[in-house]
C-alpha positions as CSV (number, residue, x, y, z in Angstrom):
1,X,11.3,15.8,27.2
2,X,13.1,13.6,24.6
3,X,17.1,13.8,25.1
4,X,20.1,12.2,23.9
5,X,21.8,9.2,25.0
6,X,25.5,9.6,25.2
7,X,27.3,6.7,23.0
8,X,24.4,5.6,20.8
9,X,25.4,3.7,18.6
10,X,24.3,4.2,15.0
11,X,21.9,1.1,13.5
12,X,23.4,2.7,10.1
13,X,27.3,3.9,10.4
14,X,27.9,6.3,7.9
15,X,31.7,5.3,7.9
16,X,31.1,2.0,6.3
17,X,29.0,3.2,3.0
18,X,31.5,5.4,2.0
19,X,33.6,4.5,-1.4
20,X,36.3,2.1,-0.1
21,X,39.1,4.3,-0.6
22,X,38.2,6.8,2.2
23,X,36.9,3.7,4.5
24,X,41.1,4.0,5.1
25,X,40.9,8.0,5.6
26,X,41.2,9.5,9.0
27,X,39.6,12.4,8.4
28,X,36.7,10.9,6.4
29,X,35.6,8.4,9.2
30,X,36.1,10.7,12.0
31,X,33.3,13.1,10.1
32,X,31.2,10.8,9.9
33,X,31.3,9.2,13.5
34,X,30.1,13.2,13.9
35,X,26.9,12.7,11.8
36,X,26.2,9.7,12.9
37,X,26.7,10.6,16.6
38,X,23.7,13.4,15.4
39,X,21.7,11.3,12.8
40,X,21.6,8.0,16.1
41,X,19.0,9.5,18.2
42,X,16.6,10.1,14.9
43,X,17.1,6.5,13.4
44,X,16.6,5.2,17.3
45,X,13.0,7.4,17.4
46,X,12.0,6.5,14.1
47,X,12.6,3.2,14.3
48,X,10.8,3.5,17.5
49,X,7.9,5.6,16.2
50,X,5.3,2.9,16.9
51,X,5.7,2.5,20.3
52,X,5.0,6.4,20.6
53,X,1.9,5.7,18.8
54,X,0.5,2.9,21.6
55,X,-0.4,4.4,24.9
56,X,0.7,1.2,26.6
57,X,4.3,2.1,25.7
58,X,4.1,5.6,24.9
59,X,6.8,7.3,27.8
60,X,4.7,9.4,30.0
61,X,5.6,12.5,28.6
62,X,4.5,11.9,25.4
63,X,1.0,11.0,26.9
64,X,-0.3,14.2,26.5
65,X,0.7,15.1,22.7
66,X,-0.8,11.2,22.0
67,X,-4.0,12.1,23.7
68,X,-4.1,15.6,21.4
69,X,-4.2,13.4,18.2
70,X,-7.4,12.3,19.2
71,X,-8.8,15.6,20.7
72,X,-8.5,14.2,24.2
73,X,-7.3,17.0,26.8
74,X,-6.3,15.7,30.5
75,X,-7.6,17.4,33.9
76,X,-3.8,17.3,35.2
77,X,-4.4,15.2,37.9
78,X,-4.9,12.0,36.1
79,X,-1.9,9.2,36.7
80,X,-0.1,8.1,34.2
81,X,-2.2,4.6,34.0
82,X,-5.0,6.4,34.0
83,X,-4.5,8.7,31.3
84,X,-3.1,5.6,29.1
85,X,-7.1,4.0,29.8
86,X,-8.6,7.6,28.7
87,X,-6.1,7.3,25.7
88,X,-7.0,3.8,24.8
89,X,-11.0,4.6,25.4
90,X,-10.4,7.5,23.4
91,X,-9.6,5.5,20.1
92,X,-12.2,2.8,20.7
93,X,-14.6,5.5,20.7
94,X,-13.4,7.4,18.1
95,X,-14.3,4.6,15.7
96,X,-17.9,4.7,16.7
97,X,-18.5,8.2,17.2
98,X,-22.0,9.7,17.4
99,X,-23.0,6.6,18.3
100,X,-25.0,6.0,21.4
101,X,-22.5,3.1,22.5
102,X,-19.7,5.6,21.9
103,X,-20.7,8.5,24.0
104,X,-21.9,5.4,26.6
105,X,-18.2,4.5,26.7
106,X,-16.6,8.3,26.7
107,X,-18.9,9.2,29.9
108,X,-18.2,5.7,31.8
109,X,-15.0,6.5,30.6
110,X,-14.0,10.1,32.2
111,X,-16.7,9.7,35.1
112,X,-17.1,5.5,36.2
113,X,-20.3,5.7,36.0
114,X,-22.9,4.4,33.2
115,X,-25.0,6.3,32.0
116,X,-28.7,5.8,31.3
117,X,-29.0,7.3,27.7
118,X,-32.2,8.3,26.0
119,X,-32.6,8.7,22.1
120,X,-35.8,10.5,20.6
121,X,-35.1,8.7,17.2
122,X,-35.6,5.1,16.0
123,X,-35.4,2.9,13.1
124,X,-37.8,0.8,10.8
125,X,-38.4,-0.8,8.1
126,X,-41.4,-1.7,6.1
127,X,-42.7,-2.5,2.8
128,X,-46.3,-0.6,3.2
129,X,-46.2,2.7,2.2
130,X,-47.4,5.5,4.2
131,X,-45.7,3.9,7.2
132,X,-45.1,6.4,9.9
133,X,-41.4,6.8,11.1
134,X,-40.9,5.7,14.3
135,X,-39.5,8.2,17.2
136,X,-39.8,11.8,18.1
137,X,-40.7,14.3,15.6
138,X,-37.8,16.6,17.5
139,X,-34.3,14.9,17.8
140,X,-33.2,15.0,21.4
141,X,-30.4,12.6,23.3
142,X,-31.1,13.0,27.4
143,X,-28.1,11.5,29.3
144,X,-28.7,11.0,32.7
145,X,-26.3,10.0,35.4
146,X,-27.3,7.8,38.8
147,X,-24.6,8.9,41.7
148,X,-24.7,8.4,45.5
149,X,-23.4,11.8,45.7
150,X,-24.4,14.8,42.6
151,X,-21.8,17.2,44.2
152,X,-19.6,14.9,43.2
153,X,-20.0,15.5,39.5
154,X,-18.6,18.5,37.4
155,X,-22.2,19.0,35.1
156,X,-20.4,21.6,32.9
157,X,-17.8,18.8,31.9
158,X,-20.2,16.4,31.7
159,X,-22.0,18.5,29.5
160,X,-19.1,19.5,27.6
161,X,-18.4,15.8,27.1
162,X,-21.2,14.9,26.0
163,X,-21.1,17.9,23.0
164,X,-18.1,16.6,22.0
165,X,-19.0,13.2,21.3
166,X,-22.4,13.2,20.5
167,X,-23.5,13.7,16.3
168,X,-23.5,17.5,15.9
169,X,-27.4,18.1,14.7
170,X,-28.7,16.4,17.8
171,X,-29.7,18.7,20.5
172,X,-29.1,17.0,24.2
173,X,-29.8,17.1,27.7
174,X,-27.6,16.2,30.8
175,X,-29.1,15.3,34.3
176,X,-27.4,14.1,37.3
177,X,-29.2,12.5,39.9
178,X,-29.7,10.8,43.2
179,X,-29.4,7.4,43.5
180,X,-32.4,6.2,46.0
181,X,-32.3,3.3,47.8
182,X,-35.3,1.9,46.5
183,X,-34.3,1.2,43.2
184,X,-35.4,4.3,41.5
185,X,-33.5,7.6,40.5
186,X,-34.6,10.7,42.7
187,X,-33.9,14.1,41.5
């Protein structure tokens, strides 16, 4: 919670932009040592309103309302450094969303893990007519996780993860599975 710090000075003292004949007046400069005793904290925070806006020097408490400009909700149970990483992966990701990359990054991201991500589309390009498209006649993205241990892995919010950063007309899939020892994923 942001608070007041007793005897901030103001970067803008009221007192001294008044007309010069009540710079002299008691009663003048002691109102305005009230405003600017009010008006100090504001001026500080606004002149201070980029470093809420980086999650490296955001104060902790402020982590959470930074993390809701970019639609990011936290567990609860995430450090501080931890939540300024999902913050800053956040806002790379952002800039590429719906991209394959980007919901690469989210999920290795929220879960350590990389994901093997299949796409049913592709992309060509060709000067002969008649040129069938390349892909799946069906979108569909499959995102599949390799983990030593599936227990380990909340599907529901990986599956909600991958909804929320995935393009919105493509249907997809979400497996988790066994990692085997011979190289090969086991279901």
């Amino acid at each position: 919670m942001r608070g007041t710090i007793d005897g901030l000075p103001s970067a803008q003292p009221l007192g001294e932009t008044v007309p010069a004949v009540y710079q002299q007046d008691w009663y003048t400069q002691q109102l305005c040592a009230a405003f600017d005793e009010v008006l100090a904290p504001v001026f500080t925070t606004l002149d201070s309103f980029s470093a809420y806006l980086d999650p490296s020097t955001a104060p902790e408490d402020m982590l959470g309302w930074l993390a809701g400009w970019i639609g990011l909700t936290f567990v609860g149970h995430e450090t501080a450094a931890r939540r300024r990483d999902l913050i800053r992966a956040g806002m790379r990701t952002l800039a590429r969303r719906g991209t394959a990359e980007s919901v690469r990054e989210a999920i290795t991201a929220v879960f350590d893990t990389e994901p093997d991500i299949e796409e049913s589309g592709g992309i060509t390009a060709s000067t002969t007519p008649g040129t069938s498209p390349p892909g799946e006649p069906h979108p569909l993205l499959t995102i599949r996780l390799v983990v030593d241990d599936p227990a380990s892995i909340d599907e529901r919010r990986l599956d909600a993860l991958v909804e929320a950063v995935k393009p919105a007309h493509i249907p997809h899939h979400v497996e988790v599975v066994v990692a085997s020892t011979g190289g090969g994923a086991d279901r």
